[in-house]
PDB file with SEQRES, HELIX, SHEET and CRYST1 records, atoms N, CA, C and O in Angstrom:
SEQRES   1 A   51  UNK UNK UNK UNK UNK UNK UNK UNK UNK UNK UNK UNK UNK          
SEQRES   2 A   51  UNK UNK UNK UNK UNK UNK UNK UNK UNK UNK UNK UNK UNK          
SEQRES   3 A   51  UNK UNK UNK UNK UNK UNK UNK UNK UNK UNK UNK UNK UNK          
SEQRES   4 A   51  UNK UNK UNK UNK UNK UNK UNK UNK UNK UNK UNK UNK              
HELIX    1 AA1 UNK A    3  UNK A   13  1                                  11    
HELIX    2 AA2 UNK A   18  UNK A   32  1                                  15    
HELIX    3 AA3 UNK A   35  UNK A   37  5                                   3    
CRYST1    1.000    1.000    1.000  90.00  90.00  90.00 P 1           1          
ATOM      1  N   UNK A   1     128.193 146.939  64.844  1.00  0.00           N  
ATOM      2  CA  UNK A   1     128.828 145.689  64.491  1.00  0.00           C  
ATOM      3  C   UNK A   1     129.833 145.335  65.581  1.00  0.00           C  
ATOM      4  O   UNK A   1     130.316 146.261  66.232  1.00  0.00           O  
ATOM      5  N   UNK A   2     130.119 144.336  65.786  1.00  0.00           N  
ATOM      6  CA  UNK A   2     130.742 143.793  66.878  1.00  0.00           C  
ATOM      7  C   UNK A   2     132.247 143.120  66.539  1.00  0.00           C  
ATOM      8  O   UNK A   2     132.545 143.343  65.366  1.00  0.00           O  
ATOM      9  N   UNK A   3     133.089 142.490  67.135  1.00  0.00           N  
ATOM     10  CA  UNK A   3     134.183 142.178  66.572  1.00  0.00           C  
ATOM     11  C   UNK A   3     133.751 140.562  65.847  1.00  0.00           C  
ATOM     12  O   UNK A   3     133.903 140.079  64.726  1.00  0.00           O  
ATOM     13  N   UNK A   4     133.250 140.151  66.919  1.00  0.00           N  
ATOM     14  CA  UNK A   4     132.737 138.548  66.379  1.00  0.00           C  
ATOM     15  C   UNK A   4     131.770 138.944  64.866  1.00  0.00           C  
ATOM     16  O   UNK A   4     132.251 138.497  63.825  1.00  0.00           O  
ATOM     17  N   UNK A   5     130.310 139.843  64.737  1.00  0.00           N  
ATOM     18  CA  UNK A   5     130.097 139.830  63.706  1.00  0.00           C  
ATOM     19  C   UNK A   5     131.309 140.132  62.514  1.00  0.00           C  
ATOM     20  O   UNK A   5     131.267 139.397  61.528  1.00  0.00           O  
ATOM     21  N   UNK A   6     132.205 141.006  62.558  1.00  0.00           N  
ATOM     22  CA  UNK A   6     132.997 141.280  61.749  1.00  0.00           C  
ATOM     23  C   UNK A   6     134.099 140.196  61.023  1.00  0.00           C  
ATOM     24  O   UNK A   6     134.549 140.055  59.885  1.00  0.00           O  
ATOM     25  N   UNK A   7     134.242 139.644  62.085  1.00  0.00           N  
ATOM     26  CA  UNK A   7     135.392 138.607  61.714  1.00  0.00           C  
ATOM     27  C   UNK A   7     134.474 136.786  60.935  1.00  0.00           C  
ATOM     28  O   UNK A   7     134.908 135.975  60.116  1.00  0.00           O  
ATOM     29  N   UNK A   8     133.066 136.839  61.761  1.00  0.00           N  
ATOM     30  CA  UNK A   8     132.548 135.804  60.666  1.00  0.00           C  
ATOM     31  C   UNK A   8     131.830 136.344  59.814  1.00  0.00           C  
ATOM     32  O   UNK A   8     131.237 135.403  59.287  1.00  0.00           O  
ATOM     33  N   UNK A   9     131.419 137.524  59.214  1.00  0.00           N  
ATOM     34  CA  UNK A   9     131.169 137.821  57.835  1.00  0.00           C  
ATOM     35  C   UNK A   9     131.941 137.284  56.568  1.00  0.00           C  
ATOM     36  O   UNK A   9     131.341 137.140  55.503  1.00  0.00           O  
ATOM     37  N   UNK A  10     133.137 137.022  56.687  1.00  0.00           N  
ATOM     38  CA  UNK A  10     133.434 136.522  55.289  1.00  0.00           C  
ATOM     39  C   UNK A  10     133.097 134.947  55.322  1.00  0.00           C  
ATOM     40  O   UNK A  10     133.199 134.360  54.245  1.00  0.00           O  
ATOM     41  N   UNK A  11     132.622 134.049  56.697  1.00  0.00           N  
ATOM     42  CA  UNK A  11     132.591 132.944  56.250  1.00  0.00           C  
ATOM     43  C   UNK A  11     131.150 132.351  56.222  1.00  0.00           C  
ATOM     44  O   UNK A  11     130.913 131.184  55.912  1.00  0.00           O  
ATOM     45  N   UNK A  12     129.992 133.490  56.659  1.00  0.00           N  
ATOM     46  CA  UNK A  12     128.846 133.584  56.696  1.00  0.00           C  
ATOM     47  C   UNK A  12     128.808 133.998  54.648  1.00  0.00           C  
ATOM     48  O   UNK A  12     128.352 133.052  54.006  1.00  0.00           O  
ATOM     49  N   UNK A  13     128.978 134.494  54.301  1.00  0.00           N  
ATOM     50  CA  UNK A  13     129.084 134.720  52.985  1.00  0.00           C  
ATOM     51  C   UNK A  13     129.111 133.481  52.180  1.00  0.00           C  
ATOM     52  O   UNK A  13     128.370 133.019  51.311  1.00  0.00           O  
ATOM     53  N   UNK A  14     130.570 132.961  52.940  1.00  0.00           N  
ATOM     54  CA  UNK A  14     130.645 131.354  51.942  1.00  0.00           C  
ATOM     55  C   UNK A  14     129.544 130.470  52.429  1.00  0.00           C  
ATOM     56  O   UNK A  14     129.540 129.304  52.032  1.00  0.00           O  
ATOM     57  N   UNK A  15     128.696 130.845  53.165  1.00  0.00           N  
ATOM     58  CA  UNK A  15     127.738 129.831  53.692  1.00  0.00           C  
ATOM     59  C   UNK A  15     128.644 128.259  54.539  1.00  0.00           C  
ATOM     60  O   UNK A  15     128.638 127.086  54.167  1.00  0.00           O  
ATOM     61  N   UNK A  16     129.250 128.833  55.609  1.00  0.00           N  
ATOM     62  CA  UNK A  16     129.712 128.269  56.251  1.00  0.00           C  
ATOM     63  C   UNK A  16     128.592 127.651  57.648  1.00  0.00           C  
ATOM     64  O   UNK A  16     128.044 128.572  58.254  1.00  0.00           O  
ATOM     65  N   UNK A  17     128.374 126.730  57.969  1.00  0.00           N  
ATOM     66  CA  UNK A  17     127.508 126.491  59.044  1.00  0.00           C  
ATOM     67  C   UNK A  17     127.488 127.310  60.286  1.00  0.00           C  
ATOM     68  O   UNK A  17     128.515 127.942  60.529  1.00  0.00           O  
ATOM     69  N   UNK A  18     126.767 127.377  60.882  1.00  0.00           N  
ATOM     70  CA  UNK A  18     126.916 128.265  62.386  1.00  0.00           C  
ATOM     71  C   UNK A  18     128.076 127.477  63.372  1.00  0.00           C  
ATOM     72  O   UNK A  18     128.933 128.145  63.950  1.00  0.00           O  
ATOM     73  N   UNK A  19     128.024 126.267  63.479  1.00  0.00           N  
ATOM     74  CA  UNK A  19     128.840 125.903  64.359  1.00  0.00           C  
ATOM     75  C   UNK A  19     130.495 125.353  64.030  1.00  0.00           C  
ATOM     76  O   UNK A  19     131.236 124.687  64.753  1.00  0.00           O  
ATOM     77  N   UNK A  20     130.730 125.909  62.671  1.00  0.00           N  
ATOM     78  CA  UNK A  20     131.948 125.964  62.322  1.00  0.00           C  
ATOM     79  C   UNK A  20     132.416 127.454  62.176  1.00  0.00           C  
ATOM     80  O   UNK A  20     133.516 127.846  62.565  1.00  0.00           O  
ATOM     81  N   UNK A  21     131.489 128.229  61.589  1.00  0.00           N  
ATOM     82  CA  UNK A  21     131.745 129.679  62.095  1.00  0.00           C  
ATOM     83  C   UNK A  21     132.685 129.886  63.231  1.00  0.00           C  
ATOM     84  O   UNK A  21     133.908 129.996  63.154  1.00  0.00           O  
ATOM     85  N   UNK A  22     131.804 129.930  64.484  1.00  0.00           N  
ATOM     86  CA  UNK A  22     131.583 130.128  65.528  1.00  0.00           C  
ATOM     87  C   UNK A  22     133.080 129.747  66.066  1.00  0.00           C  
ATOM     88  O   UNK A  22     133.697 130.632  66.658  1.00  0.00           O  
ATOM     89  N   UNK A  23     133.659 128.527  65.892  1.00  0.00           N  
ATOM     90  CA  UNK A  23     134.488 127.961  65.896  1.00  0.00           C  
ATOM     91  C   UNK A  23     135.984 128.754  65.289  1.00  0.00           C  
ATOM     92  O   UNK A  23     136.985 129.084  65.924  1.00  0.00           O  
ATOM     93  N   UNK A  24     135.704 128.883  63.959  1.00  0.00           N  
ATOM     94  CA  UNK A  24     136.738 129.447  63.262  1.00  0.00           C  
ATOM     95  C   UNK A  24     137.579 130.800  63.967  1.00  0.00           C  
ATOM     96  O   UNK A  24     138.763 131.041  64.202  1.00  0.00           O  
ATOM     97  N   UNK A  25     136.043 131.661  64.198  1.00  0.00           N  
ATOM     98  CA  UNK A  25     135.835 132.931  64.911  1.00  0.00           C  
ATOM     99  C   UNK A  25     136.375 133.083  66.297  1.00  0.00           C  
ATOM    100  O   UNK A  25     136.998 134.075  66.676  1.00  0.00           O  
ATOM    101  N   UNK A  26     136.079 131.965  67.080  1.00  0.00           N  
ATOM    102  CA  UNK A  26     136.671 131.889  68.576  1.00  0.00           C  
ATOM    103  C   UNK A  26     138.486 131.438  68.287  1.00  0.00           C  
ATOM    104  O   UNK A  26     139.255 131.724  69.206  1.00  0.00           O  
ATOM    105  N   UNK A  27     138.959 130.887  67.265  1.00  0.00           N  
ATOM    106  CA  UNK A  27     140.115 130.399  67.204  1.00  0.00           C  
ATOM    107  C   UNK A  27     141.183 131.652  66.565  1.00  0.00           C  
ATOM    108  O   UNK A  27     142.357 131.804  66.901  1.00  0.00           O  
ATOM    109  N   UNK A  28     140.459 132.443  65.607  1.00  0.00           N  
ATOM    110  CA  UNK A  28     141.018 133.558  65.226  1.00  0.00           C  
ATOM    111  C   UNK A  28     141.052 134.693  65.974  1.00  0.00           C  
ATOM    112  O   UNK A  28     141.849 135.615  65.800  1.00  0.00           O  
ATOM    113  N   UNK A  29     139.968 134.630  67.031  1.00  0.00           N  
ATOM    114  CA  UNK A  29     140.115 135.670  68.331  1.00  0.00           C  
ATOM    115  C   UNK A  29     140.996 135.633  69.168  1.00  0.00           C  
ATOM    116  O   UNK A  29     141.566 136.542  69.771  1.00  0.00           O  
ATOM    117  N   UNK A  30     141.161 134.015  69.220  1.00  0.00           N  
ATOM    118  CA  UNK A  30     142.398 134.017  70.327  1.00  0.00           C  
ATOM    119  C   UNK A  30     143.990 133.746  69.527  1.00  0.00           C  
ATOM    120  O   UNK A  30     145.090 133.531  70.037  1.00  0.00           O  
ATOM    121  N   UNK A  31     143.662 133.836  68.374  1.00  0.00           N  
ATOM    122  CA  UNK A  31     145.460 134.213  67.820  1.00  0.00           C  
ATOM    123  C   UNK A  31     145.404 135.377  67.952  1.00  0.00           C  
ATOM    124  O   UNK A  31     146.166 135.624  68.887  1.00  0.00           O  
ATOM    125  N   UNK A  32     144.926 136.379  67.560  1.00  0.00           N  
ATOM    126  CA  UNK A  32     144.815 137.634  67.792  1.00  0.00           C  
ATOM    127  C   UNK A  32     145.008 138.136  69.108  1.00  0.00           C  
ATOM    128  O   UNK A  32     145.875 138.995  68.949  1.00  0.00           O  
ATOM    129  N   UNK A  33     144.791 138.115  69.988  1.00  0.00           N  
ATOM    130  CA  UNK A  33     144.080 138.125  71.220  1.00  0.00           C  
ATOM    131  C   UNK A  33     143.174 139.259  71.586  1.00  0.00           C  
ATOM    132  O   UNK A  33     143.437 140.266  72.243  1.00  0.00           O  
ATOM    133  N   UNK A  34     141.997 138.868  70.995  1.00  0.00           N  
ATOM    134  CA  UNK A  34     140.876 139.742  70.785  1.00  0.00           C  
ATOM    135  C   UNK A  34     139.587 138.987  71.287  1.00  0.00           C  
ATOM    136  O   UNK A  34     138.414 139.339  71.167  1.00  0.00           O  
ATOM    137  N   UNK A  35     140.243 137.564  72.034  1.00  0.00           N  
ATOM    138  CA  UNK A  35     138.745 137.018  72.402  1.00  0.00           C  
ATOM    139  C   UNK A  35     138.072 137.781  73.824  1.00  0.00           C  
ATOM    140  O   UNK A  35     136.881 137.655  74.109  1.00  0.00           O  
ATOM    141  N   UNK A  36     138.942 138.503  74.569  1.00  0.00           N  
ATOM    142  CA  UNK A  36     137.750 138.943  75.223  1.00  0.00           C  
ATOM    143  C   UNK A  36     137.171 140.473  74.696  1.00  0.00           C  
ATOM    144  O   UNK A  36     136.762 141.353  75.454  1.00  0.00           O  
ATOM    145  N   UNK A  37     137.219 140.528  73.740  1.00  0.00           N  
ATOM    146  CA  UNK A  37     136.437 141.729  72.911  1.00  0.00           C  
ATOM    147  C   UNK A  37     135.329 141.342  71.840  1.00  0.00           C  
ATOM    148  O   UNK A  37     134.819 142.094  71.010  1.00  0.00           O  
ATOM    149  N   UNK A  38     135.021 139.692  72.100  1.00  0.00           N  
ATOM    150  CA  UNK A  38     134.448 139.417  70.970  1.00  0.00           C  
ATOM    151  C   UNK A  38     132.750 140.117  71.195  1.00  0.00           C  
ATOM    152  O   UNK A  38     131.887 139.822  70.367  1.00  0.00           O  
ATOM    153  N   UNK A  39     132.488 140.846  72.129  1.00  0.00           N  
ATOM    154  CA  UNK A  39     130.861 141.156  72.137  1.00  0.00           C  
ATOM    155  C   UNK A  39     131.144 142.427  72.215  1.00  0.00           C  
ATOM    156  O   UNK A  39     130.143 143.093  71.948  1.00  0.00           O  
ATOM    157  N   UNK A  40     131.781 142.868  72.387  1.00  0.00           N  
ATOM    158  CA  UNK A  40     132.020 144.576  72.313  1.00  0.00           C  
ATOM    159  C   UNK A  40     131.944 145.349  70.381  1.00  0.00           C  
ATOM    160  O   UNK A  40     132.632 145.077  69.398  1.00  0.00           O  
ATOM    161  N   UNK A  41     130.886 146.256  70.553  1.00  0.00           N  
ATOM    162  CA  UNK A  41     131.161 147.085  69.380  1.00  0.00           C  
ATOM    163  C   UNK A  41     131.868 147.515  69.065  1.00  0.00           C  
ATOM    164  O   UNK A  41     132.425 148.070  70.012  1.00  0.00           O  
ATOM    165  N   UNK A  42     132.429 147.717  68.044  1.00  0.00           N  
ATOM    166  CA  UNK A  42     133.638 148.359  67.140  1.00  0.00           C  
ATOM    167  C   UNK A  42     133.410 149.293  67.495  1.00  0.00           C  
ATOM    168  O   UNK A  42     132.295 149.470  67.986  1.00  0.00           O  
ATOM    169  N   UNK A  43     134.479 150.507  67.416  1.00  0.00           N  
ATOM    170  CA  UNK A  43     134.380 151.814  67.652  1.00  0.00           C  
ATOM    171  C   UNK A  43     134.230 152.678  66.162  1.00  0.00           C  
ATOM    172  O   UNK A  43     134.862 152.419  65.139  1.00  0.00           O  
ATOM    173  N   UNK A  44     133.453 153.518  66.294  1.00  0.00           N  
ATOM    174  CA  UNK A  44     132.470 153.957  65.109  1.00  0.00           C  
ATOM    175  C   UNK A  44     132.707 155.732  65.370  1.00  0.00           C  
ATOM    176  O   UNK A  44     132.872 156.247  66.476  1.00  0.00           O  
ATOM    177  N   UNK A  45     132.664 156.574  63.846  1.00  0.00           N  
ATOM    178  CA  UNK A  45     132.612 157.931  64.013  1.00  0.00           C  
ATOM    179  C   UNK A  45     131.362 158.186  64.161  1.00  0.00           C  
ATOM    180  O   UNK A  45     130.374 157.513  63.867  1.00  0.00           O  
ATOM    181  N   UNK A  46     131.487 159.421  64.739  1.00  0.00           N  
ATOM    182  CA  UNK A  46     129.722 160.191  64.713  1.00  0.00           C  
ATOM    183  C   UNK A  46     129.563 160.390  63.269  1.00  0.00           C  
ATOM    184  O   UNK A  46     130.514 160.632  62.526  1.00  0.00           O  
ATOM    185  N   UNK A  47     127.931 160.247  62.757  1.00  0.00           N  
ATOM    186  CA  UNK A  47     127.432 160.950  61.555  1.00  0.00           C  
ATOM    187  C   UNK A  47     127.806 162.159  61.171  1.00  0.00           C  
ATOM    188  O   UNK A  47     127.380 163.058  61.896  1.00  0.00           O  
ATOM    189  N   UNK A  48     128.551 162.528  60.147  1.00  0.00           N  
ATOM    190  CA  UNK A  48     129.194 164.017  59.705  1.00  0.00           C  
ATOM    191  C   UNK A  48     127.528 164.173  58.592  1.00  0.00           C  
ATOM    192  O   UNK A  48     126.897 163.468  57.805  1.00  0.00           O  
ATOM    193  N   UNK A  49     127.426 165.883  59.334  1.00  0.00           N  
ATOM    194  CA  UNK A  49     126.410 166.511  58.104  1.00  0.00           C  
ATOM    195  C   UNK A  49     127.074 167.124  56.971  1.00  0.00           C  
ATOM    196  O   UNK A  49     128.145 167.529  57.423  1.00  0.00           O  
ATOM    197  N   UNK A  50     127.023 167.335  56.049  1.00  0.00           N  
ATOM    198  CA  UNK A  50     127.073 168.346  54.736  1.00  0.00           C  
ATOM    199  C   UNK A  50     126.321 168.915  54.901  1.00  0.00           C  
ATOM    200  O   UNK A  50     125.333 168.408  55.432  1.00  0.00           O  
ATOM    201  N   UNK A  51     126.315 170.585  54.485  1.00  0.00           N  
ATOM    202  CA  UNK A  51     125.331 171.828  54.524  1.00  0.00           C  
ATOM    203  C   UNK A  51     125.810 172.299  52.903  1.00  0.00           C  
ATOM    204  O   UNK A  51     125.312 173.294  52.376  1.00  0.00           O  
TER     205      UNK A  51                                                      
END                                                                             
């Protein structure tokens, strides 16, 4: 998952259009300042086994 998927999941849910998404998403990246991370994957743990 990516930062951009993450941050328009809740408005993909409300069935928000793609090009207001998109929009919302680029405007909340850059209050944040996370727009140049918007294509980069989240950082994720390795799979833990149980035995």
């Amino acid at each position: 998952m990516t930062v951009y998927d993450n941050l328009a999941f809740p408005l993909q849910c409300r069935r928000w259009d793609k090009a207001r998404t998109d929009a919302k998403v680029r405007q909340v990246a850059e209050a944040l300042g996370l727009h140049d991370r918007l294509i980069n994957p989240l950082a994720g743990s390795p799979p833990t086994t149980i035995s």
